[in-house]
N, C-alpha and C positions, 0 to 999 in steps of 0.2 A: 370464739363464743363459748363452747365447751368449757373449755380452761375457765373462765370469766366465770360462768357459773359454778364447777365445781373449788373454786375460792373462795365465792360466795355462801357457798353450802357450808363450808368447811367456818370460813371467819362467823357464820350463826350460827352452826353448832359449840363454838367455844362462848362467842359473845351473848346468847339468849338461847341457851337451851334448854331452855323453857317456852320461845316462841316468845318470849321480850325480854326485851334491853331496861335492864334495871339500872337507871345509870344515879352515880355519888353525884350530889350536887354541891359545893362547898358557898353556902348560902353569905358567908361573912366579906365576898370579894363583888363590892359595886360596879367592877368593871363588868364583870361575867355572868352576872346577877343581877339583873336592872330595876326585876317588878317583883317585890318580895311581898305585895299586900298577902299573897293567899301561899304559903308555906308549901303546900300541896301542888301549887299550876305555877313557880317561880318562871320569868321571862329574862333575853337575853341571850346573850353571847355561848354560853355553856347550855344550855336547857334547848336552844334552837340545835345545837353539833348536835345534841343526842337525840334530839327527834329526827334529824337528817340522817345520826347512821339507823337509830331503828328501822327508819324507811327504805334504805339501802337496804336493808338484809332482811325486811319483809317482815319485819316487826314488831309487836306491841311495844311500844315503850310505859316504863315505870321511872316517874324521877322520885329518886331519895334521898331527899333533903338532911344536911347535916350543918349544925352550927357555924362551924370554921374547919380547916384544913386538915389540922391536929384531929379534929374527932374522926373526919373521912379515914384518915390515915391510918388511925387507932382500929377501926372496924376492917381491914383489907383483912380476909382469910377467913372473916367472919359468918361468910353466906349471906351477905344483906344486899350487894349488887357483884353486878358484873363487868361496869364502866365508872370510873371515877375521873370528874375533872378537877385537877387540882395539879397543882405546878409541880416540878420534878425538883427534887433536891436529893444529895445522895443518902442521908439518912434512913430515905422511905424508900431511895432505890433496894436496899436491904430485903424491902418484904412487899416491894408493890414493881412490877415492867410498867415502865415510859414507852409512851410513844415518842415520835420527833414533834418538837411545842407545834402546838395548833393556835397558839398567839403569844406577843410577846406584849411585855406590859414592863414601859419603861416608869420606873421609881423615882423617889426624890427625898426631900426631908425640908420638914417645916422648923424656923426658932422662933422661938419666944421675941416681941421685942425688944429692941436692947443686948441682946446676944448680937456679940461681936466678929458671929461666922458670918461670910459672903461666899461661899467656895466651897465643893464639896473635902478639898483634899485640907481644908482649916478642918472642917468636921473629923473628918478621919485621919487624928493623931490622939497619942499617948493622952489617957485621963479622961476625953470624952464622953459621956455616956449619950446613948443613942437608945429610944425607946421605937419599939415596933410592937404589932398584935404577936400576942404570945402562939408560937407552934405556927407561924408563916414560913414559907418561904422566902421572905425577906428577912424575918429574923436570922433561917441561917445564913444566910449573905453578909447580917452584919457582925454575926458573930468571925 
């Protein structure tokens, strides 16, 4: 029990040393992001984890909403929060530590009608272009 809590003390002293969890919210991913009416009280997948670790660690949470991934990313080192959700890709590992994924979110791709792909491995060959949200982590996957 000791133990338990001095890791606890320790993991909010790094995470909300402030006495809250100011957590990135990356507002552009529907999966993780469900109720976007009020910018400020976002609901979902990602907005519920950071209310559960504020409460784990005893407290306040702050969420800090950002457009898309790329802006989260762009502010790490910033002083704007202390928890960001948003997918790992190695670029950002540069200037942001991962955790191990807290969800996995299988992708796909839409065509046009009349495009002649059935199959993702027709899509990925020589000449293809492939569009994705700019500054995803899916864009560097198809990069």
């Amino acid at each position: 029990k000791r133990t338990n809590t001095t890791s606890m003390l320790a993991a909010k002293a790094v995470l909300a040393p402030r006495g809250t969890v100011r957590a990135a919210i990356n507002m552009s991913n529907i999966l993780l992001v469900t109720n976007r009416a009020d910018p400020a009280q976002p609901g979902g997948v990602a907005p519920d984890m950071a209310a559960a670790l504020a409460d784990a660690l005893g407290a306040k949470l702050q969420l800090v909403p950002y457009k898309n991934p790329g802006a989260l990313a762009d502010s790490a080192g910033a002083g704007e929060w202390d928890v960001g959700l948003i997918g790992a890709e190695p670029a950002r590992a540069a200037i942001i530590g991962f955790s191990a994924p807290y969800a996995e979110i299988e992708a796909t791709y839409l065509v046009r009608p009349g495009v002649p792909f059935h199959t993702a491995a027709q899509v990925d060959t020589e000449g293809v272009r492939v569009a994705s949200s700019r500054r995803s982590a899916y864009t560097q996957v198809v990069l």
